[in-house]
C-alpha positions, 0 to 999 in steps of 0.5 A: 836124681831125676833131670839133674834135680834131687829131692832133698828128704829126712833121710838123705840130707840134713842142715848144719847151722852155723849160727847167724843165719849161715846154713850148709846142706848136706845131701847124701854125706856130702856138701850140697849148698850153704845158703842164708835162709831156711825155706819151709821145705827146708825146715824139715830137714834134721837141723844140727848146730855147728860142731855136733855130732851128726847121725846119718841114717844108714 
C-alpha cells in the first residue's frame, strides 16, 4: 500500500463473478470492492464463478 493506493495483482487479488454482470474483488483474502464491470486492468486478474473453490497463492 503506497498513500492509501493498492496494486491490485495475480498474486494478491482475484475476482469472484457472480454472474449477471456482478463482480467482488478480493484483495489479499479479504473483501476489497463488488463492482458491475471488469476493466481491462482488471481482466487479468484470477477470475473464479461463484461457489468454486479459490486457490490463493500462498
Amino acid at each position: 500500500m503506497t498513500d492509501g493506493a493498492v496494486e491490485l495483482r495475480e498474486d494478491n487479488a482475484y475476482i469472484i463473478d457472480h454472474g449477471t454482470k456482478q463482480y467482488t474483488i478480493y484483495y489479499e483474502g479479504r473483501f476489497f470492492a463488488d463492482i458491475d464491470h471488469l476493466s481491462e486492468d482488471l481482466k487479468r486478474l484470477p477470475r473464479y464463478k461463484e461457489g468454486e473453490p479459490i486457490h490463493e497463492n500462498d
